[in-house]
C-alpha positions in Angstrom: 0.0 0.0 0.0 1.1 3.2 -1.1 0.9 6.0 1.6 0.3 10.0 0.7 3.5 11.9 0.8 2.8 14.2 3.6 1.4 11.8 6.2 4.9 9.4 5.6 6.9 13.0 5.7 5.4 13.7 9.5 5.0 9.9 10.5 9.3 10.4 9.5 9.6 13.6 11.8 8.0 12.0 14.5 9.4 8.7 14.5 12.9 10.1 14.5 12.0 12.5 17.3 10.6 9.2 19.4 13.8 7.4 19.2 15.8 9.9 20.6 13.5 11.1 23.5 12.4 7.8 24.2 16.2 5.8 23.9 17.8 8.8 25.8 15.2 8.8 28.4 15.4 5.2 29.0 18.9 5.1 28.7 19.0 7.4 31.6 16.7 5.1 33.7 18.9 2.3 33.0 21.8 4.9 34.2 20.2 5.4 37.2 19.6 2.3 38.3 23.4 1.3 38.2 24.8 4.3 39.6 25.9 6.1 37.2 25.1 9.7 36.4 22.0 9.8 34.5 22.1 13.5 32.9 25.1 12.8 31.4 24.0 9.3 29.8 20.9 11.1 28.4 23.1 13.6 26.9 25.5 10.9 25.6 22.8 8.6 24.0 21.4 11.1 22.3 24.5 11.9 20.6 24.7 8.5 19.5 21.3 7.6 18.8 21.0 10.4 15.9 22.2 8.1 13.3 19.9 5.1 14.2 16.8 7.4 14.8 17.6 8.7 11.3 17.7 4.9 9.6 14.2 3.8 11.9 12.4 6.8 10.9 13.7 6.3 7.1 12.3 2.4 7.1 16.1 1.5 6.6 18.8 2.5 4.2 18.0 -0.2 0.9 14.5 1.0 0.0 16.2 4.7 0.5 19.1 4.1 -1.9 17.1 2.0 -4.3 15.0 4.9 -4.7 17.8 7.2 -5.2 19.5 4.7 -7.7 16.0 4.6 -9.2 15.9 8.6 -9.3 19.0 9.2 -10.5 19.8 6.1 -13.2 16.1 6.5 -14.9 15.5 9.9 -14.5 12.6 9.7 -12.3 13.4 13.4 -10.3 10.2 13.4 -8.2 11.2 10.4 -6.4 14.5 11.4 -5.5 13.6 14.8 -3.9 10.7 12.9 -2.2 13.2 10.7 -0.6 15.6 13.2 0.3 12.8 15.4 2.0 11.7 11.9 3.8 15.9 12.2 4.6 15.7 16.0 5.8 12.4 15.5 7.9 13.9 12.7 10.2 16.9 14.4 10.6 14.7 17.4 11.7 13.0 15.1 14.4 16.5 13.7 15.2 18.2 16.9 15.8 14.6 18.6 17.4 15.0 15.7 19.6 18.3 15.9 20.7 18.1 19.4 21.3 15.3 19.1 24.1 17.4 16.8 25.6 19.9 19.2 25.8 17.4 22.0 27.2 16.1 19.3 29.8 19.7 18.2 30.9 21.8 21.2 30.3 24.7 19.6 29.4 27.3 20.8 27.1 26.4 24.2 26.7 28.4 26.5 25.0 27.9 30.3 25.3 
């Protein structure tokens, strides 16, 4: 089933945005219970969860470069700038994401 390009280009914001708040936040529960500092492991996974929240919210990376092989090698245009604005939308949620973090934590500020 074929979904309507706006719905998949939110669902991609959002899902992106999920796997950072909800790893990070979880990752800091699991901090907590074994004594280590949470802020700072929230902080830290969300640094490292950018990539992977990126890939989940994209479906994974074969459809994604299939499509741009597709867009590129046959000419089909449309497709490849609806792919790379899927791209730029879950990088929004990952990076809208991580920034809360950073506002909830306040960790690694630089003025």
């Amino acid at each position: 089933m074929v979904e309507a390009f706006f719905p998949e280009f939110i669902k991609s914001y959002f899902i992106a945005f999920g796997v950072i708040m909800g790893g990070s936040l979880l990752g800091g529960l699991a901090a907590f219970i074994t004594g280590q500092p949470p802020l700072t492991e929230i902080t830290r996974l969300s640094n490292i969860l950018r990539i992977w929240a990126i890939i989940a919210a994209i479906g994974g990376t074969f459809d994604t470069l299939y499509s741009f092989e597709k867009g590129l090698l046959n000419g089909e245009t449309f497709q490849l700038f609806k792919h790379f604005l899927l791209i730029l939308s879950a990088m929004g949620g990952a990076q809208t994401g991580a920034e809360i973090i950073t506002w909830i934590t306040q960790e690694n500020q630089s003025l």
